[in-house]
Structure formats: structure tokens, C-alpha cells
C-alpha positions as MATLAB code, in Angstrom:
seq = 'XXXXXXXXXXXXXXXXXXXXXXXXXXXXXXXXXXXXXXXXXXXXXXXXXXXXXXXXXXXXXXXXXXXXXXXXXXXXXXXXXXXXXXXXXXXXXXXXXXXXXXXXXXXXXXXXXXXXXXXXXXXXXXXXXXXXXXXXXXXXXXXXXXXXXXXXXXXXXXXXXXXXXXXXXXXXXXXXXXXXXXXXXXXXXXXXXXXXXXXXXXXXXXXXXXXXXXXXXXXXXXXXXXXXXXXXXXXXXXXXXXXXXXXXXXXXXXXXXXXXXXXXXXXXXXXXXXXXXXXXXXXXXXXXXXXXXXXXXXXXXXXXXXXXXXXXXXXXXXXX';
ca = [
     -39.345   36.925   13.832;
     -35.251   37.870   13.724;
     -35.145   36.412   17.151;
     -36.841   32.981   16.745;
     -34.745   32.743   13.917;
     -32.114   33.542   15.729;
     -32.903   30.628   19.089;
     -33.554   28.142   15.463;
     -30.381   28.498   14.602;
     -28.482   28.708   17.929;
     -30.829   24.978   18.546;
     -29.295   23.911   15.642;
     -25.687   24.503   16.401;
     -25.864   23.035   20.024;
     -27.611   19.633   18.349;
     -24.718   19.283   15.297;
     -22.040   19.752   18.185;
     -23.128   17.534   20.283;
     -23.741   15.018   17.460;
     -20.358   15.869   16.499;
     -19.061   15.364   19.908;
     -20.792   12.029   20.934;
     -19.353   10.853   17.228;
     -15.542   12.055   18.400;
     -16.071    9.888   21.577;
     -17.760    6.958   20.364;
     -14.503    6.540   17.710;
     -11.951    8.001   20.096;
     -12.195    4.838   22.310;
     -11.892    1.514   22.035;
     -15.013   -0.663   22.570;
     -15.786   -1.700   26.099;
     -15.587   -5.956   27.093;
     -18.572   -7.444   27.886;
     -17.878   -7.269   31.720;
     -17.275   -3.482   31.706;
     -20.203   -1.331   33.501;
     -21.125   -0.036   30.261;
     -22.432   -3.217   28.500;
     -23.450   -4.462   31.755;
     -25.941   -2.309   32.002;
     -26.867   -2.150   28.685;
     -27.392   -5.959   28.687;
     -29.464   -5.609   32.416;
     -31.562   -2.639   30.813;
     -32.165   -5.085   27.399;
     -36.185   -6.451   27.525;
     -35.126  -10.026   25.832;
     -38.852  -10.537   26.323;
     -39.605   -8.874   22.884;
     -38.740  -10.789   20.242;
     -37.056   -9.347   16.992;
     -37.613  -11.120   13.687;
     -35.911  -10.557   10.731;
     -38.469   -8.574    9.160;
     -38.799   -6.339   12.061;
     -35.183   -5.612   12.281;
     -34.654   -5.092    8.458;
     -37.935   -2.163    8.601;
     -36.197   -0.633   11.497;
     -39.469   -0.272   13.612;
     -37.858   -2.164   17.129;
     -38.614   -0.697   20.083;
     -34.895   -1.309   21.310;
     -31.653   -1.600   19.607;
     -31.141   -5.024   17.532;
     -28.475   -7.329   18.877;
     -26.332   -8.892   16.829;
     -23.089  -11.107   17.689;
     -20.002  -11.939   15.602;
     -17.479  -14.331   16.550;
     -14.025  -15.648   15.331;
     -10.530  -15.991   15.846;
      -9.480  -12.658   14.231;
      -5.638  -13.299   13.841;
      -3.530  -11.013   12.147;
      -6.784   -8.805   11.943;
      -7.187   -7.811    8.292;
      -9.842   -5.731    5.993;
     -11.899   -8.701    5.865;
     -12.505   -9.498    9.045;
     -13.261   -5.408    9.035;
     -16.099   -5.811    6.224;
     -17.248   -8.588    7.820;
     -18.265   -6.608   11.004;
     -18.898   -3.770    8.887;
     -21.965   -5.724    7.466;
     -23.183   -6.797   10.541;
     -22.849   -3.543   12.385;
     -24.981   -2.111    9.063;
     -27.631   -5.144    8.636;
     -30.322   -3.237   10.330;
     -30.967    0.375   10.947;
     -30.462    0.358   15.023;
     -27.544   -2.339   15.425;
     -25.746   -2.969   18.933;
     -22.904   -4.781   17.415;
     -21.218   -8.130   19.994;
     -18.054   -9.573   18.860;
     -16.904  -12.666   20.674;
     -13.527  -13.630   20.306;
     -12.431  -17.065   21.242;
      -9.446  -17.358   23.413;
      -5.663  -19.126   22.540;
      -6.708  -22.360   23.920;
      -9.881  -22.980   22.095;
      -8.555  -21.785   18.580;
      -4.887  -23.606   18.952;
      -7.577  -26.900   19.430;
     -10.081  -26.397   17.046;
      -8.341  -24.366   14.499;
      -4.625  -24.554   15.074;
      -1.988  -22.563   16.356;
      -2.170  -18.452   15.631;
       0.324  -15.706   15.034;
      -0.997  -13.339   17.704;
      -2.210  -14.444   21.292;
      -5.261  -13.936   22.276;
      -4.813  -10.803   24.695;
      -3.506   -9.197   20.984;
      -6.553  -10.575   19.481;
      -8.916   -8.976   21.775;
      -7.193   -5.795   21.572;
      -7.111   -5.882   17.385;
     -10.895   -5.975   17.747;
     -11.517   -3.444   20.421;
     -10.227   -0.643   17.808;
     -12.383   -1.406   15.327;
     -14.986    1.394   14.725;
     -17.676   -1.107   14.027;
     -17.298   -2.760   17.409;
     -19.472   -2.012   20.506;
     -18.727   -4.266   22.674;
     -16.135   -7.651   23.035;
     -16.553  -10.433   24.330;
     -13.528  -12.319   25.659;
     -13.278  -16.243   25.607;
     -16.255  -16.776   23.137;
     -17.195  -20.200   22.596;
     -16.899  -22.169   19.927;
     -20.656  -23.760   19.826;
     -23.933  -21.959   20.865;
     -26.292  -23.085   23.581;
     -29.655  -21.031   24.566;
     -28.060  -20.137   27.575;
     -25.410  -18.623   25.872;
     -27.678  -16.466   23.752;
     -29.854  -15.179   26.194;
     -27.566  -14.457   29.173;
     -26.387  -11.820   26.001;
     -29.199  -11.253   24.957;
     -28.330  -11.979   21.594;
     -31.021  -11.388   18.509;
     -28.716  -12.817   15.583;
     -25.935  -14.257   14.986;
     -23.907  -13.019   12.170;
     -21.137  -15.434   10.022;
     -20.766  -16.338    6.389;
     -23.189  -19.270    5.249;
     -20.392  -22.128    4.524;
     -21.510  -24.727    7.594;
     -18.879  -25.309    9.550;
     -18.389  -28.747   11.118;
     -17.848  -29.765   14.639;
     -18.075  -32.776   17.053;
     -21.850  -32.585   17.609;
     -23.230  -31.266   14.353;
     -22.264  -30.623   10.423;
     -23.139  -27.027   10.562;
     -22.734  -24.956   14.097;
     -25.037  -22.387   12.865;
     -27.676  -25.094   11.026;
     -30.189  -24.341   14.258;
     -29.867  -20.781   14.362;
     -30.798  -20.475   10.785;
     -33.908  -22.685   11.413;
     -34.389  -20.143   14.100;
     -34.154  -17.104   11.971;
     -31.568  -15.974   13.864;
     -28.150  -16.284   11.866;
     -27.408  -13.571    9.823;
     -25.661  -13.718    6.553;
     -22.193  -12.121    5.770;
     -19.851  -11.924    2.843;
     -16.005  -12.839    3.162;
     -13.656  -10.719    1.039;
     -12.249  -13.202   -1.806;
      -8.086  -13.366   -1.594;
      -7.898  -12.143    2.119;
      -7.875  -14.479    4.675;
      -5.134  -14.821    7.597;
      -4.206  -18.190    6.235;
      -3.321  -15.992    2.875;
      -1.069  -13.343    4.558;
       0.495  -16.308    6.867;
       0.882  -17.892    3.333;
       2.690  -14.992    1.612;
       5.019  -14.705    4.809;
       6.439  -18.152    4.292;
       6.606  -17.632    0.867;
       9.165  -14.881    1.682;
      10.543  -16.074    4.446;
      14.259  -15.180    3.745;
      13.302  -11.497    2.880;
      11.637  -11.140    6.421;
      14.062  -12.692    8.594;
      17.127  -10.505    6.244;
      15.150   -7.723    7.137;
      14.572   -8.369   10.958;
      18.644   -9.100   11.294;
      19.182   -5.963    9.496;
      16.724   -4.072   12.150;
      18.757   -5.893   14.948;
      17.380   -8.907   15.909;
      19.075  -12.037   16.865;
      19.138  -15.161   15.374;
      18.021  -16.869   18.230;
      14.748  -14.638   18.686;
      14.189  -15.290   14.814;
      14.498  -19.413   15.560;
      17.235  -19.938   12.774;
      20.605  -21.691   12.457;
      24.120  -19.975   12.970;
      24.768  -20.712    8.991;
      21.952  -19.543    8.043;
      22.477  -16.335    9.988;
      25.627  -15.824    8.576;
      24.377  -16.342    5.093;
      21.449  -14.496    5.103;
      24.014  -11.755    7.015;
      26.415  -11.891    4.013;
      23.399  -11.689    1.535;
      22.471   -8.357    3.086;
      25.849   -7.176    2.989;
      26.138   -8.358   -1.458;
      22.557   -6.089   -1.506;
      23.995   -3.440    0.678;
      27.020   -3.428   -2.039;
      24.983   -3.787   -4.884;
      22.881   -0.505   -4.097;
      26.278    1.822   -3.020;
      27.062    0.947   -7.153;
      24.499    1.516   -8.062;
      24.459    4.743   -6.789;
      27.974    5.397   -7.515;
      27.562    4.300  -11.296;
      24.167    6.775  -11.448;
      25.953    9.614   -9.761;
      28.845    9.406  -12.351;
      26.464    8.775  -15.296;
      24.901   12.020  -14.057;
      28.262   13.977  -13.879;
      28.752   12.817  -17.269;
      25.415   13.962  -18.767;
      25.961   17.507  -17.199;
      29.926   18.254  -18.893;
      28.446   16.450  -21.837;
      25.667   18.981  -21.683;
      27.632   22.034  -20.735;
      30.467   20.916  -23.965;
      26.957   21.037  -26.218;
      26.141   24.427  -25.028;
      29.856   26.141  -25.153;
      30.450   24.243  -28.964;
      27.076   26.035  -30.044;
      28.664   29.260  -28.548;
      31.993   28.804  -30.889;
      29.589   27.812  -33.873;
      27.598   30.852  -33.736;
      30.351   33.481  -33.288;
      32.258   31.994  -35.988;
      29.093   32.038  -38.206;
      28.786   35.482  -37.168;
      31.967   36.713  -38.043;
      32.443   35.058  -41.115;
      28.765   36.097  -42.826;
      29.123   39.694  -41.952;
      31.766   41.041  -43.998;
      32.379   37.656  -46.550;
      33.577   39.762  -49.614;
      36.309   41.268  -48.003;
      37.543   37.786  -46.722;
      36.715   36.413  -50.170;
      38.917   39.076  -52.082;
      41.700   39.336  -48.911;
      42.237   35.093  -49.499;
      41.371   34.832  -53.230;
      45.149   35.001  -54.474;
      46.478   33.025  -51.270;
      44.309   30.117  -52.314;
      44.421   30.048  -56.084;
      48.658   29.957  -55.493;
      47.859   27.434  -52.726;
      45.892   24.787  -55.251;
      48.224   25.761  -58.556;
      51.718   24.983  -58.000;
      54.521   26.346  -60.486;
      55.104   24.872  -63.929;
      58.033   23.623  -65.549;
      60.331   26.824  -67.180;
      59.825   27.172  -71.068;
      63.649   27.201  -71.422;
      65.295   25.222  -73.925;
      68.728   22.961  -73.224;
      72.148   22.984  -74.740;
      71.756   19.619  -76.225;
      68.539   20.312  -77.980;
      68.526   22.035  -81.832;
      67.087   25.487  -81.905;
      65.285   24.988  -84.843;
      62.960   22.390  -83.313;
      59.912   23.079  -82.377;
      58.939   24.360  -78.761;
      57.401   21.536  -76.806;
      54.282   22.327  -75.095;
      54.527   22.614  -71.301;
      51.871   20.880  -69.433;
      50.644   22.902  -66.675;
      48.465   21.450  -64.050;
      45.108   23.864  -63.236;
];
């Protein structure tokens, strides 16, 4: 019984590892493109034949892995365009995720002109962890030829139509079809956002790139504005050595300020100390000293030549 047990558990251990390994190297490289052996065969090996529908996809009982394809431009690739593959990697239970990504020509036409080129592009999408395989120089309209020399199932995009030369919506016949696949954007990140923020601080990004070392002519700006935006890092670089200067002496004067606290407690309490243990013999020792201190002498009670005897002594006044 110990032994079985035993050959249970040892099962067990071999199965999480290699679970645990086949995860490592599924994440640990970047997804294949779509003419790599890998998906090649995978494709080749797909039976197209059998038809997935929507319902059969969401229930999970397919008897091969559902197909799904994503496409865009994916410049400057951001959490959103992550969530967005996210979804459609996590529509269905068995998903064999596709993302085409259309090439510089295509997007500087139809879209307008990006930040990264489209070998960057590629690249961005290749490390994402949701991606299995990418397609290079995806198109920007579907045929049926296009779908089923990738075998594709579904087609996965937000639901805003998008307009073209030959139709209102590119994805209005693949939703007749039941084959387009609803997404969610991410509200407040978009590339035309981030591009938006970077001209909004354009100064502070080209300061900083000068500071780093670059030239003015990689950065595409004037010699004046070189130099200014030169002598405005040099004001900042000013600014912060006060700063620090001012904050370093503010410091030095907290600490004697807080080291004369500490010694005038010291004198207090030794005086207080000295004076409250023996105050009767101070009091007596400094009693006369004081009282001749505060009363100064009177006038003599000594009469003059030119006053009569017989009159009456005046009184002296004497200050107590």
C-alpha cells in the first residue's frame, strides 16, 4: 500500500515539473512568426473542415484548439493593446492566439505615420505572453482566402466599425458570419494619448535627451533652441545645488540648535540642584548682604551750628 503510494506521488511530481517546465518555456520565448516551422505545422496539421461556432468554442467541447486572430498597428505597445490580446487569448477555454501586425507602409497610408517601425512593432508583440504566433505584414481588409489559408475561426477587435474604401465597417461581414469576436479597449490609453502627452512636454524630453548626450541635430531642433534649452538645464542644475546647500545648512543649524537645548538643560538642572539642596544656609549666608544691598544709609541725626538747640529734633526720613 506504502509503495503505490509511494509511485502516486513520485507520478505526481514528474507531471507538476513538467507542467512547470513546458510553462518556463512557453514564457521564456518569444512567439514564433507565422512562417516559422512551428506554426507551419500547426496550421498544416489544423482540420479547417470542422467548423467552430461560437457556442461551441465558448462550452469548450472542440475537438481542436480554437483559432482566433488579432490585428493592429501596435505602436508604442502599451497595457491596452496587452488586455486587448489578453481577452482574446482567454475568450474560449482552448485558444491558439494569431496576431497580425500590419507593416510601415500600410499603416503610414491608412493610419498615418508611427513612432516605431514596423520590424520594432513585430518584435513589441512577439514578447507578449498572450501571443502564439505573429503574423508579419497583416492586411488591412479580410478576404476568405485570407482566413482560411490561416485557418482562422474568429476574428477578434473592438465593435466600433471601422471605415474603409470598400465598406463602412471592415468587420460588418464577419459579424454576420459569427466570426468576429468582441473586445474591450482600455479607456485613457491609446498610442495617440502617450504620443499626445509627449508633445505636450516636449521641452522636458528633448532637455532631458541633451542632458543624456544627444545632439541637437539627432533631436531635429534649432541651434537657439539648443542653446536655450542647454542654459535652462544649467538654471535647474543651479537651482537644485541650492537647494541642497540651503537644506544642508538648515540641517547644521537644527543640530547646534539642538545640541545648545540639550547643554542649557544641563546648566539648568545643576544649578537647580545646587541651589535646592542646602537653601537655608544660602538664605542665612546672603540675608544681611541683601537687606544692606536694597537699604542704603540715612541721613545722620546731627544737628548744625546755625540751628537753636532748643528746637525740636526733625524727624529723619529713612527709606525701607
Amino acid at each position: 500500500m506504502s509503495r503505490k503510494r509511494s509511485r502516486s506521488r513520485s507520478e505526481e511530481n514528474v507531471t507538476t515539473t513538467t507542467y512547470v517546465q513546458n510553462l518556463t518555456n512557453a514564457f521564456s520565448t518569444a512567439a514564433p512568426f507565422s512562417e516559422d516551422p512551428d506554426p507551419t505545422k500547426i496550421r498544416a496539421e489544423c482540420d479547417y473542415n470542422i467548423k467552430i461556432t461560437l457556442e461551441m468554442a465558448k462550452s469548450g467541447n472542440v475537438p481542436r484548439p480554437v483559432r482566433v486572430y488579432a490585428d493592429g498597428a501596435f505602436d508604442l505597445f502599451h497595457q491596452g493593446h496587452a488586455k486587448v490580446l489578453m481577452q482574446a487569448k482567454q475568450a474560449f477555454p482552448n485558444v491558439y492566439l494569431i496576431v497580425g501586425v500590419s507593416n510601415d507602409k500600410m499603416v503610414h497610408e491608412m493610419k498615418g505615420r508611427t513612432v516605431m517601425d514596423e520590424d520594432e512593432r513585430y518584435n513589441a508583440v512577439r514578447h507578449c505572453r498572450y501571443v502564439d504566433e505573429v503574423l508579419r505584414n497583416a492586411p488591412w481588409e479580410y478576404t476568405d482566402e485570407f482566413l482560411e489559408k490561416h485557418k482562422i475561426d474568429f476574428v477578434a477587435h473592438d465593435d466600433i466599425p471601422y471605415e474603409s474604401e470598400n465598406t463602412e465597417d471592415t468587420y460588418g461581414e464577419l459579424k454576420k458570419r459569427g466570426m468576429f469576436l468582441t473586445t474591450q479597449r482600455t479607456e485613457g490609453v491609446s498610442t495617440s494619448d502617450i504620443v499626445a502627452r509627449i508633445v505636450r512636454d516636449y521641452d522636458i524630453y528633448v532637455r532631458r535627451n541633451l542632458a543624456r548626450g544627444y545632439s541637437a541635430k539627432e533631436l531635429n531642433v534649432s541651434y537657439i533652441k539648443e542653446k536655450t534649452l542647454r542654459l535652462q538645464n544649467k538654471m535647474d542644475e543651479l537651482k537644485d545645488k541650492g537647494k541642497k546647500y540651503i537644506d544642508t545648512i538648515g540641517e547644521r543649524t537644527d543640530d547646534i540648535i539642538m545640541k545648545w537645548e540639550d547643554k542649557s538643560r544641563e546648566v539648568i538642572d545643576n544649578f537647580l540642584t545646587y541651589f535646592f539642596k542646602k537653601p537655608l544656609r544660602i538664605w542665612n549666608e546672603s540675608k544681611g548682604k541683601l537687606l544692606k544691598a536694597l537699604t542704603p544709609p540715612g541721613t545722620p541725626d546731627v544737628a548744625t551750628d546755625d540751628e537753636d538747640d532748643s528746637s525740636p529734633p526733625k524727624k529723619i526720613r529713612r527709606l525701607v
